[in-house]
C-alpha positions in Angstrom: 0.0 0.0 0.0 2.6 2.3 0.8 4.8 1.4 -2.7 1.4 2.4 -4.1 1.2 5.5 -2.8 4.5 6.6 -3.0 4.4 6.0 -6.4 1.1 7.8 -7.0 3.2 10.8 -5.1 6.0 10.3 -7.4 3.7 10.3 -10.9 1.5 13.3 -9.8 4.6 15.2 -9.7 6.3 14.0 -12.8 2.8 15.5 -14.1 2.9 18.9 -12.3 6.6 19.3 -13.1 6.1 18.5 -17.2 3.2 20.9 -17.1 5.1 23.7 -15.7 7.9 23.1 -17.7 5.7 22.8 -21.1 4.4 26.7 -20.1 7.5 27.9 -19.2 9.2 26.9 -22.4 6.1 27.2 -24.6 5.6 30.8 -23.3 9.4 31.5 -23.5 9.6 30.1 -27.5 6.9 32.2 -28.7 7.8 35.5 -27.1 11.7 35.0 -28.2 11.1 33.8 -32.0 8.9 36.4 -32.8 10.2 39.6 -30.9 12.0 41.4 -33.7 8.5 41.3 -35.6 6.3 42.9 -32.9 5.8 46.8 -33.2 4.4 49.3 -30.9 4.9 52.3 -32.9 3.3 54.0 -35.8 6.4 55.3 -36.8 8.3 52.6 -37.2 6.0 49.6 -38.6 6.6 48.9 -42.2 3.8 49.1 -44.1 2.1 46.2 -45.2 -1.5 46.3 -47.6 -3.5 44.1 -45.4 -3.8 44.4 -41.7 -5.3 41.2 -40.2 -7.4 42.1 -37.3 -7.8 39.0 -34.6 -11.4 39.2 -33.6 -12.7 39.2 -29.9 -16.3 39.1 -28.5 -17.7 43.0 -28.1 -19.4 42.8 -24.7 -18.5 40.8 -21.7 -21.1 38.7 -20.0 -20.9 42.0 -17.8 -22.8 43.8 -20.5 -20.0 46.1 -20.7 -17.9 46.5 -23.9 -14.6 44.4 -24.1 -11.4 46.8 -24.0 -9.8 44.0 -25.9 -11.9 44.5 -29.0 -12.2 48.4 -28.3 -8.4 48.6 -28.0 -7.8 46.5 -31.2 -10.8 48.7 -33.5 -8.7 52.1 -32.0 -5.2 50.1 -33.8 -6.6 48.9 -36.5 -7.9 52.7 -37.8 -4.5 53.6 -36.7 -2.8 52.2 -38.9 -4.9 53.0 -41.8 -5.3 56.5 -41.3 -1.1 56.7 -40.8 -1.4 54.6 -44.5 0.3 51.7 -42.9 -2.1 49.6 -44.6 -4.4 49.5 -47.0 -7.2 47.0 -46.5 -8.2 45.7 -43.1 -9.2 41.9 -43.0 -11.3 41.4 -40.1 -11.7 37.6 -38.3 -13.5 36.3 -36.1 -16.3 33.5 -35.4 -19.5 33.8 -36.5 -20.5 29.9 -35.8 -24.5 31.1 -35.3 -26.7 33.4 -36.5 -26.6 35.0 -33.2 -23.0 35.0 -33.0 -21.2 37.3 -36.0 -17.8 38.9 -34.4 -16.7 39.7 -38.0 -19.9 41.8 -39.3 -19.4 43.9 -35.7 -16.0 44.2 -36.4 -17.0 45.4 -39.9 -19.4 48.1 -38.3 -17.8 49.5 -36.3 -14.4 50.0 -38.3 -16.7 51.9 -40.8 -18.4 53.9 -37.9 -14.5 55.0 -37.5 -14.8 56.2 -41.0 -13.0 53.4 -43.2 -14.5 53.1 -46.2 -16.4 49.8 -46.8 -14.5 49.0 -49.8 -11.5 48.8 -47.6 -12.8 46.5 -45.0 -12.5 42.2 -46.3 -13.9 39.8 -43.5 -12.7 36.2 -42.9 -16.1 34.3 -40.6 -14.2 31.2 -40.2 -11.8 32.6 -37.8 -12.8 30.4 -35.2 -9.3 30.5 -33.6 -6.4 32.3 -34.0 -4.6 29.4 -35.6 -7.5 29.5 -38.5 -7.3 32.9 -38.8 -3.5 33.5 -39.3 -3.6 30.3 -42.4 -6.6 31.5 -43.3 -5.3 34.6 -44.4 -2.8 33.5 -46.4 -4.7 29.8 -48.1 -8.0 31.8 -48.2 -7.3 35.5 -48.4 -4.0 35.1 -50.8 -1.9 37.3 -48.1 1.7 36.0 -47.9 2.8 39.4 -45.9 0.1 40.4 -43.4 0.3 43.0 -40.0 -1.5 40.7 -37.3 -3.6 43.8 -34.9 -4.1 42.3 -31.6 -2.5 43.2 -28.1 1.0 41.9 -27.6 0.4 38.6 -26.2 -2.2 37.7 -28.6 0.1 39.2 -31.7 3.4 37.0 -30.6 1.3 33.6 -30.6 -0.2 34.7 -34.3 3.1 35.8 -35.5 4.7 32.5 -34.3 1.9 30.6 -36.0 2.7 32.9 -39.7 6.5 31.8 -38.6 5.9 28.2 -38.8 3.8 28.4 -41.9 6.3 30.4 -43.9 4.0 33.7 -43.8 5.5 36.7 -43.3 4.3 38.5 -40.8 4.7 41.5 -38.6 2.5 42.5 -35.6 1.4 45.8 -34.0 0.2 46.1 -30.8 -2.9 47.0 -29.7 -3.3 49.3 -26.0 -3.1 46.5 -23.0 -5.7 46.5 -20.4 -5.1 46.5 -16.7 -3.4 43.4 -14.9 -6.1 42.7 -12.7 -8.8 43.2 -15.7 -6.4 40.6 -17.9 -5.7 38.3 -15.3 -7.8 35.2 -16.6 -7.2 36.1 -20.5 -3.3 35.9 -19.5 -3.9 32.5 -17.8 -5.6 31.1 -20.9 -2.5 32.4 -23.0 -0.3 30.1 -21.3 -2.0 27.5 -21.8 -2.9 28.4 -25.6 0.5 28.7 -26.1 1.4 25.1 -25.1 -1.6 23.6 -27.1 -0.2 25.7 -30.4 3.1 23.6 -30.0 0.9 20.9 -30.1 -1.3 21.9 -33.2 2.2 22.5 -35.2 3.4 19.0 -33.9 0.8 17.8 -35.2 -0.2 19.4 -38.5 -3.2 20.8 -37.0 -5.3 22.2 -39.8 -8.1 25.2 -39.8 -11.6 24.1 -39.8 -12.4 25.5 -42.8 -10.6 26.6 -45.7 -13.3 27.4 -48.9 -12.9 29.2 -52.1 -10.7 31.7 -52.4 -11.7 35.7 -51.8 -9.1 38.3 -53.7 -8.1 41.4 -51.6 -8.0 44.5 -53.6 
């Protein structure tokens, strides 16, 4: 009984120790890879002609609006206006009729005042994974600027990396530690399963016909 035990001890902390380990290196991979590509300036972003916007849910359960998705809209017309791109590709999930993250990203860019012309949405971005290949196997982007805040931008940009996109990111305003705290959490552990999804060839959902930008 006590071998048992012991052993039981033993395993649950072989677990404990590989799952730390897997975050710690996961988390410390995606920043480092990717953090010559990750802008925070206007100034000195290169200029790409599509910005890929990562889409987000609007309002929390709160009923309040998300700063996530406010603070992304406020980049993306950012860099248009400073003619840092020149179409915005917007993606998000719109997996019900009640659920369209795209067409609200759409509205409210165009509220901002960019023209609809300009404005391309992707509805099968159901993950950040489909939305990165999506833009370039879909879409027909093999340069894209990824618009998310920073964490968010250095797991898409390592995803573009791995897939031989080239990508650059620029970074949306943060939110406040304690208002981030369980979206930071998640990241660690959506970084780890992304290692897995490239280990294993992990494919979007959806792929479709192809839509021209221009």
């Amino acid at each position: 009984m006590l071998k048992k035990i012991k052993f039981y001890k033993r395993l649950f902390v072989f677990i404990l120790v590989s799952i730390i380990l897997s975050i710690v290196i996961s988390n410390y991979v995606v920043s480092y890879t990717v953090k010559t590509k990750v802008f925070e300036s206007i100034d000195s972003i290169p200029h790409n002609n599509v910005g890929l916007v990562l889409g987000t849910n609007k309002y929390l359960t709160s009923g309040y609006t998300n700063a996530y998705y406010s603070y992304r809209i406020d980049a993306a017309v950012k860099l248009f206006e400073a003619n840092k791109i020149n179409f915005i590709l917007v993606s998000g999930d719109n997996g019900n009729t009640r659920y369209d993250e795209p067409t609200t990203m759409k509205d409210d860019l165009i509220e901002r005042g960019i023209p609809v012309s300009k404005i391309f949405l992707d509805y099968a971005g159901f993950r950040t994974f489909d939305s990165v290949i999506r833009a370039n196997k879909v879409f027909g982007q093999q340069k894209i600027t990824v618009i998310s805040q920073k964490f968010h931008v250095e797991r898409a940009l390592f995803i573009a990396n791995q897939n031989n996109i080239d990508a650059i990111g620029f970074v949306a305003s943060k939110v406040s530690a304690n208002y981030g705290f369980k979206t930071m959490v998640r990241e660690k552990f959506a970084r780890v399963k992304l290692m897995l999804d490239i280990l294993f060839n992990k494919q979007p959902k959806f792929l479709g016909k192809k839509i021209e930008i221009k």
